[in-house]
C-alpha positions as CSV (number, residue, x, y, z in Angstrom):
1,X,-66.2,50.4,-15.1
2,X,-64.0,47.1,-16.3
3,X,-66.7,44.3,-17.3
4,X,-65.4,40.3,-18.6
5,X,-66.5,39.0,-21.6
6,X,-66.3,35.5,-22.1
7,X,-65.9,33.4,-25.4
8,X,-65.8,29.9,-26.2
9,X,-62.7,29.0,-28.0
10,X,-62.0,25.7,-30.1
11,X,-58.2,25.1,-30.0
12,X,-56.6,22.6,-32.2
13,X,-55.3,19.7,-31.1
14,X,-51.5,21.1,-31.4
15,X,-53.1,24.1,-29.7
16,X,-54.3,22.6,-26.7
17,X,-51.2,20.8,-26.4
18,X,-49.4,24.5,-26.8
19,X,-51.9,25.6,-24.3
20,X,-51.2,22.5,-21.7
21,X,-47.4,23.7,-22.1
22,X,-49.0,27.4,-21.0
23,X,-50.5,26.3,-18.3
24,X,-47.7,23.6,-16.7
25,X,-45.1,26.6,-17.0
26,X,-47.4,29.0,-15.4
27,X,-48.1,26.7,-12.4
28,X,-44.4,25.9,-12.1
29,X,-43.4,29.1,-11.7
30,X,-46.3,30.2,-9.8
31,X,-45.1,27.0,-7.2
32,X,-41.3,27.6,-7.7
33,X,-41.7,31.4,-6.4
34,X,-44.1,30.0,-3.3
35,X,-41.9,27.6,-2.1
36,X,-38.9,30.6,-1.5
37,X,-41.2,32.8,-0.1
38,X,-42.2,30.0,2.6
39,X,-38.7,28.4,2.4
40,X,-37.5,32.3,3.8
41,X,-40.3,32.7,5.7
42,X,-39.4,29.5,8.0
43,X,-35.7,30.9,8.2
44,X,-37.1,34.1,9.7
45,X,-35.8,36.3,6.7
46,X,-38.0,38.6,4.7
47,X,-40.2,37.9,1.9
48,X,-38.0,37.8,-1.6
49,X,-38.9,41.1,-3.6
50,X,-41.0,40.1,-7.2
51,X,-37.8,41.6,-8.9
52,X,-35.4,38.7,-7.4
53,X,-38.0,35.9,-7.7
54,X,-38.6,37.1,-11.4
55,X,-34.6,36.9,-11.8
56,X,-34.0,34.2,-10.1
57,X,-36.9,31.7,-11.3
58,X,-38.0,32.8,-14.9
59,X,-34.8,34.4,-16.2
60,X,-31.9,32.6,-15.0
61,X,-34.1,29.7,-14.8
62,X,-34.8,29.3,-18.7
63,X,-30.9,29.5,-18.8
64,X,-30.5,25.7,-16.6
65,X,-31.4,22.7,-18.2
66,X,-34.0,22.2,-15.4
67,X,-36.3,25.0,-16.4
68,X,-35.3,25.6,-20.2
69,X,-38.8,24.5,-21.5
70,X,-39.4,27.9,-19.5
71,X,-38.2,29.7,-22.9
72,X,-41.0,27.5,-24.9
73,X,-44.2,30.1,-23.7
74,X,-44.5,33.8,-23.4
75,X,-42.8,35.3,-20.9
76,X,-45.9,37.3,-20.2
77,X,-47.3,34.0,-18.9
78,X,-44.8,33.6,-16.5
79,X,-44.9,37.1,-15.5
80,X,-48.3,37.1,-14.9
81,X,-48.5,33.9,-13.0
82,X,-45.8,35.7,-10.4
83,X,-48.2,38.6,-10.1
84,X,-50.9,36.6,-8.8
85,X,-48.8,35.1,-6.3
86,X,-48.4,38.9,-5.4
87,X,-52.0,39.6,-5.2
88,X,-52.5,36.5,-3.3
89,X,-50.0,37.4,-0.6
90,X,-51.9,41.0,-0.7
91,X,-55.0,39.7,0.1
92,X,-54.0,37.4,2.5
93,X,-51.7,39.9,4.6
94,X,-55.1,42.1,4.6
95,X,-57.3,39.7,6.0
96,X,-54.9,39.1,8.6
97,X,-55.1,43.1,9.4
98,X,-59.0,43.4,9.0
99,X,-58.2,46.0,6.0
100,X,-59.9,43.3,3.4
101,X,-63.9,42.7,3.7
102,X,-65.6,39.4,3.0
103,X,-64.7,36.4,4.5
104,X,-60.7,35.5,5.7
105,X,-58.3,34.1,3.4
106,X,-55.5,31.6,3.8
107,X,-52.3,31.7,2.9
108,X,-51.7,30.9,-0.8
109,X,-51.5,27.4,-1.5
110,X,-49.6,25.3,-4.3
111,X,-51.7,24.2,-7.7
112,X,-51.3,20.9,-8.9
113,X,-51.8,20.2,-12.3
114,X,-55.0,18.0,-11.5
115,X,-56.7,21.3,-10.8
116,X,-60.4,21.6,-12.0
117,X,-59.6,25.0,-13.7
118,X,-56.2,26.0,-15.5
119,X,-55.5,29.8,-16.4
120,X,-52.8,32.1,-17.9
121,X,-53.4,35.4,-18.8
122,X,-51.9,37.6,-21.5
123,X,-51.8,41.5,-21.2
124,X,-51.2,43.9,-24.3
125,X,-47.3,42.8,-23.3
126,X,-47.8,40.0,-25.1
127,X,-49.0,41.4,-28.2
128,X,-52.1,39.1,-28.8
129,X,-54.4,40.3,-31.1
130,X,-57.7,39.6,-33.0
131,X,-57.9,39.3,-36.8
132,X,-60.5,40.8,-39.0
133,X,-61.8,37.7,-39.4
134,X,-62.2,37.1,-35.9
135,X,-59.7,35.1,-34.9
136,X,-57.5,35.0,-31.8
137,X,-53.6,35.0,-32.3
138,X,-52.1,34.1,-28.8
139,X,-48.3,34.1,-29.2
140,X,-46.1,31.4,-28.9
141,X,-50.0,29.2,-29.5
142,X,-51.3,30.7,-32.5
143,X,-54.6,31.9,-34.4
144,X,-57.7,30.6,-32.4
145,X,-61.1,30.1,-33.1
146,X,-63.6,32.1,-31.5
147,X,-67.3,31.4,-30.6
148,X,-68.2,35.2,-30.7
149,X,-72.0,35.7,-29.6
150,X,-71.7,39.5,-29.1
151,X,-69.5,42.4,-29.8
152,X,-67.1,44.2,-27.6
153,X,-67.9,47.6,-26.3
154,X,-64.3,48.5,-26.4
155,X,-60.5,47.7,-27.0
156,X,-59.9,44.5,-24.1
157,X,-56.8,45.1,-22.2
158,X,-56.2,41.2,-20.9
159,X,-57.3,38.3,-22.0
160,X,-57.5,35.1,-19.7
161,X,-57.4,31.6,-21.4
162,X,-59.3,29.2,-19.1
163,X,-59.8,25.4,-19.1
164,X,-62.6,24.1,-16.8
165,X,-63.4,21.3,-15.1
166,X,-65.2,20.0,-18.2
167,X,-62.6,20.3,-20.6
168,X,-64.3,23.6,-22.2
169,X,-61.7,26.3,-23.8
170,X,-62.6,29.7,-22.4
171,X,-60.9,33.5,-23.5
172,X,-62.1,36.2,-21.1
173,X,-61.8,39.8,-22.0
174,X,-61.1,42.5,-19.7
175,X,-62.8,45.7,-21.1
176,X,-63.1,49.5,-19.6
177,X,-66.7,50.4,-20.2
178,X,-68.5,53.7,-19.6
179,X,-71.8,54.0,-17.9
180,X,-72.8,57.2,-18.9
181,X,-72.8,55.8,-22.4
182,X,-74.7,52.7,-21.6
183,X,-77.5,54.4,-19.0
184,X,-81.0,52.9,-20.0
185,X,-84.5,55.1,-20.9
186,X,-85.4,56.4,-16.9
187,X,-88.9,54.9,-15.8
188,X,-91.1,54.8,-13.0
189,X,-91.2,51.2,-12.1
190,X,-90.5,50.5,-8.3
191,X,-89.7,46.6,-7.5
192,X,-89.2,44.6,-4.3
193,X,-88.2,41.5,-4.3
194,X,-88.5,38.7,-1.8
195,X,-86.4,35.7,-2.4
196,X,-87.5,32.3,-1.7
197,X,-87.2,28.5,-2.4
198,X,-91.0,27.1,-4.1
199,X,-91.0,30.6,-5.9
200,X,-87.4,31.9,-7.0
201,X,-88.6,35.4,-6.6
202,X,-92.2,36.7,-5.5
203,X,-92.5,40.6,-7.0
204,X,-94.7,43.4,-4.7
205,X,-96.6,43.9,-7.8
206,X,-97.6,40.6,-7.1
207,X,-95.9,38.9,-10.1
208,X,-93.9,35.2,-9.1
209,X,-91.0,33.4,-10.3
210,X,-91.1,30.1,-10.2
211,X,-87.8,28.2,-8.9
212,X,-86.5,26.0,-12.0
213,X,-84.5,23.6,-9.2
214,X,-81.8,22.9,-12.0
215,X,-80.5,21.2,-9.5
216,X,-83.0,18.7,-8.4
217,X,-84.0,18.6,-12.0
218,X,-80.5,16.8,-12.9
219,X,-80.1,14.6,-9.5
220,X,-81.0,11.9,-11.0
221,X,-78.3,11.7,-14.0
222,X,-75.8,13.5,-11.5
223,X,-76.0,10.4,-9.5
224,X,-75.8,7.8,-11.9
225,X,-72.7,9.7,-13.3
226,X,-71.5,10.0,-9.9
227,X,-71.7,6.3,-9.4
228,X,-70.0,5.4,-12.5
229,X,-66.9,7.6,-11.5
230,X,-67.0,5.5,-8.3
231,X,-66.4,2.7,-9.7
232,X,-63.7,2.8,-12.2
233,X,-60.1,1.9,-10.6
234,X,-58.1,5.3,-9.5
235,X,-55.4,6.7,-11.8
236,X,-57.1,4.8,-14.9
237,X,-58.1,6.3,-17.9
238,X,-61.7,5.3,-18.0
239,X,-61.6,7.2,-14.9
240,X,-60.3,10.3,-16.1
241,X,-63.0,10.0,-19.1
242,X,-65.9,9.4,-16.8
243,X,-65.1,12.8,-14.1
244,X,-64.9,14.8,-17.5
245,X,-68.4,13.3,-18.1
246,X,-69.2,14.2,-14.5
247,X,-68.0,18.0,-14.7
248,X,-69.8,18.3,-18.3
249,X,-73.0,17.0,-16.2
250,X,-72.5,20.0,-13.5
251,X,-71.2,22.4,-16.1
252,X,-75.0,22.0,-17.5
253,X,-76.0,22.3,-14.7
254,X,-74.6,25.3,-13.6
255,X,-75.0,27.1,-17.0
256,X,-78.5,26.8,-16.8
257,X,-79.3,28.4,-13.5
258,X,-76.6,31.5,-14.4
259,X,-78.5,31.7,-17.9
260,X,-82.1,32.2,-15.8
261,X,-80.1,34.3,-13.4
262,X,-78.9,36.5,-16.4
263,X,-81.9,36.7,-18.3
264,X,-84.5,37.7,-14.6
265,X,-81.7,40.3,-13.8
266,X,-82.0,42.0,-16.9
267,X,-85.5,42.1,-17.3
268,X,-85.9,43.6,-13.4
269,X,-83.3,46.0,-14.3
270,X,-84.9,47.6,-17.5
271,X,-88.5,47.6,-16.1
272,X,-87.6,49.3,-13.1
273,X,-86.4,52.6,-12.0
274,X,-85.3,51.5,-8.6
275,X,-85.6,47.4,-7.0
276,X,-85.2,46.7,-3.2
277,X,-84.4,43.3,-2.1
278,X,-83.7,41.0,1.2
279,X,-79.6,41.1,1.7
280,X,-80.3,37.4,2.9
281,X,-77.4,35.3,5.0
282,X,-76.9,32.5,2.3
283,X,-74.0,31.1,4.5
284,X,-76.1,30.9,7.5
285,X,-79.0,28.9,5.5
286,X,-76.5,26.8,4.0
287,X,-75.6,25.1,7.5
288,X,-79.3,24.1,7.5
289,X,-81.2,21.3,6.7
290,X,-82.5,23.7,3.0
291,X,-78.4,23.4,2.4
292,X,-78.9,21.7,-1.5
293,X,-82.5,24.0,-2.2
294,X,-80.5,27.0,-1.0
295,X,-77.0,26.3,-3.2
296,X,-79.6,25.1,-6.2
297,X,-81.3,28.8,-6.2
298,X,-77.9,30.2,-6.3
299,X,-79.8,33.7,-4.8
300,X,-76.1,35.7,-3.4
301,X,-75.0,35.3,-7.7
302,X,-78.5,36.9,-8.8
303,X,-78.1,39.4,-6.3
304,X,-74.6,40.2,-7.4
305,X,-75.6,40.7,-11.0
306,X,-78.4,42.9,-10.0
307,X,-76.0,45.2,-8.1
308,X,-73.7,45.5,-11.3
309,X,-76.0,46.2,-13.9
310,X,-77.8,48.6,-11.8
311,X,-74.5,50.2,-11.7
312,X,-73.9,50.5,-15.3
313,X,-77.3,50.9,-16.7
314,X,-78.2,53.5,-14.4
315,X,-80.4,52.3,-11.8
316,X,-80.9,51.9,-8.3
317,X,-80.2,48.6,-6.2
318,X,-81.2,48.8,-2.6
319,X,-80.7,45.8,0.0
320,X,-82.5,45.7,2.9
321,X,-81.3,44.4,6.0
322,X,-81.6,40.5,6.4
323,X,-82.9,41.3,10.1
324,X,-85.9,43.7,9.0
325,X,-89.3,41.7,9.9
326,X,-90.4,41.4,6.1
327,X,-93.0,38.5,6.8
328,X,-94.1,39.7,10.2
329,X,-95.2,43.1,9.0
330,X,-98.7,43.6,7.6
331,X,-98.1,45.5,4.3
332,X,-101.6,47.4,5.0
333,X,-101.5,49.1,8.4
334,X,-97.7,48.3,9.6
335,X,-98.7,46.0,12.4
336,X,-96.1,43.4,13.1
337,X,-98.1,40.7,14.3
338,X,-95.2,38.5,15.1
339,X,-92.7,35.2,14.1
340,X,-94.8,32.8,11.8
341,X,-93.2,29.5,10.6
342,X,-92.5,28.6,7.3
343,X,-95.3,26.3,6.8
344,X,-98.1,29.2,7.5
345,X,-98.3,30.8,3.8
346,X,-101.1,32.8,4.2
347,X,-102.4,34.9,7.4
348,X,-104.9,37.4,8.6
349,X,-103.4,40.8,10.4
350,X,-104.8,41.0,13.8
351,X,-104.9,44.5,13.6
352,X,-107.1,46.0,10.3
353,X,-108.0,41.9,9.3
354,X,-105.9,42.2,6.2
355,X,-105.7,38.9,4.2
356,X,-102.4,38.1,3.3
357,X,-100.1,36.1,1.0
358,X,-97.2,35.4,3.0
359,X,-94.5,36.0,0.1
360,X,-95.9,38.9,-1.5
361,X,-96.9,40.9,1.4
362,X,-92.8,40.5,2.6
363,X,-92.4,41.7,-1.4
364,X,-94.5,45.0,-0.2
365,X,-92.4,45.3,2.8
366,X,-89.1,45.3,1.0
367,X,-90.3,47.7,-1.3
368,X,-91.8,49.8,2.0
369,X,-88.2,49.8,3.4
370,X,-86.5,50.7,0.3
371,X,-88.0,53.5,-0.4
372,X,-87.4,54.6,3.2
373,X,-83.7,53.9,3.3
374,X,-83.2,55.6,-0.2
375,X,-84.8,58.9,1.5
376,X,-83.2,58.5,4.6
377,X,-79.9,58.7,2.7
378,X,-80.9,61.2,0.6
C-alpha cells in the first residue's frame, strides 16, 4: 500500500530562488511538449512518442541558446514533468472511452506560472537523499530544512516539492507500506454513522459530533481580506502581498477542518471493528441552497480517509447506498413511515409508537444496513 507523507520545508532564500528555477523549467517543458502534441494533432498526424519529445525539447533543447537555462536543474525534473503530461493524456483518452471512473476529464491544459500550486518531483534518479541529521539534499538546490513531526515507515521512493497558494514549502514522500504490519488490536465495536450539517456526525450509539463550521467561523476575516485584495490596482505588488495574505487566510482555514477530519477518522477507526456510513451525493447538495454548509463540512474528504485507514489498519468500511430510506425507517420495528422534511427532528413511528431522534435513529439504520450488506456479501 503506497501512503504520502508530508513535511514542511524552510528553504533559504537562494533555495527558493533555486526552487523558482525548478519549477519555471518544469512548466516550460511541460507546455513546450503540449503545444506539439496539439500542434500535430491539428495537422492530423499522430501524437509525438515521449522518446522524440524528450529529444527534441530537453536534450537538444539545453544545446540552443533559447532553452540552455534547461541544463541549470535536474534533468529528472524535466523528465518528470513530461511524464505527467503522459498520464494526463492517459487519463483523458480513458474518460473519453468510459475505461476511467469518477467524473470526465479534459484535455490537459497549459500552466502558467501564476498557478496557485507549483510542483516538481524527484525519483531515486535524482539521487536526493536525507542526512543523519535530517536534512534534505535536493540536487542542483541543496541541503534543506525539514519540519519532521513523525518518522517514516520506510525508504520513500519520490519526493514532490510543492509551493501553495500561500507561499508554504511542502516535500511529499511517496512510501510502500505494509498492512499486515500495521493491522490494529481486533474489537467488537460496530459504528454507523450518519452525516449531517448542525451535528458533523451523529453515532448509532447515540454519541454526536458537533460541526466546527471552520468555515463560517472565519467569514468574517475571509471577507475583509477579500475586500482588501479588491481594492489594490492589478499587477501591483501590494496586490500580490495581500492574495498571499488571502490564501494564508484559507490555508487556515482549510488546515483546520482536515486536522478535525484526521483526528475523528482515527478515533472511529480504532474503536470500531467494522463502521457503516451514508455514501452521500456531495455534488448534488452542492447545487443547493446548503452549497457553502456542505463545502465547509468537507464530508466526501472524511469519508475518503475512513476508507484508507480501514484499509491499512485492518478494518471494515461499508457505505451504504445514498438512496436507502435512513430517516424514514423506524430503527425499532422497520416501518418506513414515509419522507419527513428537514425541519421535523424528532418523530413518533406510527407503527409500535417509537419516539425518535431523527439523526440517530438514521445512525441505527446505517448500521442495520451494514451489517446486512456485509453478510449478504459474505
Amino acid at each position: 500500500m503506497q501512503l504520502r507523507y508530508a513535511f514542511r520545508i524552510e528553504p533559504s532564500p537562494g533555495q527558493r530562488i533555486a526552487l523558482s528555477r525548478a519549477f519555471g523549467c518544469a512548466r516550460v517543458v511541460f507546455n513546450d511538449c503540449l503545444r506539439a502534441r496539439r500542434d500535430a494533432h491539428a495537422a492530423g498526424l499522430p501524437y509525438p512518442k515521449s522518446a522524440q519529445l524528450s529529444k527534441r525539447f530537453i536534450t537538444e533543447a539545453k544545446a540552443t541558446p533559447e532553452r540552455s537555462w534547461l541544463g541549470e536543474v535536474s534533468a529528472v525534473v524535466l523528465q518528470q514533468s513530461l511524464r505527467d503530461l503522459d498520464s494526463a493524456y492517459s487519463h483523458f483518452f480513458a474518460s473519453i472511452k468510459g475505461t476511467r471512473k469518477g467524473p470526465k476529464v479534459g484535455e490537459p491544459r497549459f500552466k502558467s506560472k501564476r498557478d496557485n500550486r507549483q510542483a516538481v518531483r524527484f525519483t531515486a534518479n535524482a539521487r536526493w537523499s536525507i542526512t543523519p541529521g535530517g536534512k534534505l539534499i535536493l540536487p542542483k538546490i541543496g541541503p534543506v530544512r525539514v519540519r519532521w513531526s513523525r518518522s517514516l515507515p520506510s525508504v520513500p521512493s519520490t519526493v514532490t516539492v510543492i509551493r501553495d497558494a500561500s507561499g508554504r514549502y511542502w516535500a511529499s514522500f511517496v512510501v510502500e507500506t505494509d498492512p499486515a504490519n500495521e493491522m490494529l488490536p481486533p474489537t467488537t465495536g460496530d459504528q454507523g454513522i450518519d452525516l449531517g450539517l448542525t451535528h458533523f456526525a451523529v453515532m448509532a450509539d447515540g454519541s454526536r459530533v458537533k460541526s466546527p463550521r471552520f468555515l463560517r467561523r472565519a467569514e468574517k476575516k475571509l471577507k475583509r481580506q477579500q475586500r482588501c485584495l479588491s481594492r489594490k490596482a492589478r499587477g501591483s505588488k501590494n496586490r500580490d502581498k495581500q492574495r498571499v495574505k488571502v490564501a494564508r487566510a484559507h490555508a487556515k482555514v482549510a488546515d483546520a477542518r482536515r486536522d478535525f477530519h484526521h483526528k475523528l477518522s482515527t478515533k472511529l477507526i480504532r474503536e470500531n471493528q467494522t463502521i457503516s456510513v451514508e455514501s452521500l451525493c456531495v455534488k448534488g447538495l452542492a447545487r443547493t441552497r446548503l452549497a457553502k454548509s456542505v463545502h465547509d463540512a468537507g464530508w466526501s474528504a472524511f469519508v475518503n480517509m475512513l476508507d484508507y485507514k480501514a484499509t491499512r489498519y485492518g478494518r471494515t468500511l461499508t457505505k451504504v447506498d445514498r438512496t436507502f430510506p435512513s430517516s424514514q425507517v423506524c430503527s425499532a420495528c422497520g416501518h418506513r413511515d414515509g419522507p419527513k422534511p428537514l425541519h421535523i427532528r424528532a418523530w413518533t413511528c406510527r407503527q409500535c409508537g417509537t419516539r425518535h431522534d431523527r439523526d440517530h435513529n438514521a445512525g441505527k439504520n446505517v448500521k442495520y444496513e451494514g451489517r446486512r450488506i456485509r453478510a449478504a456479501a459474505a
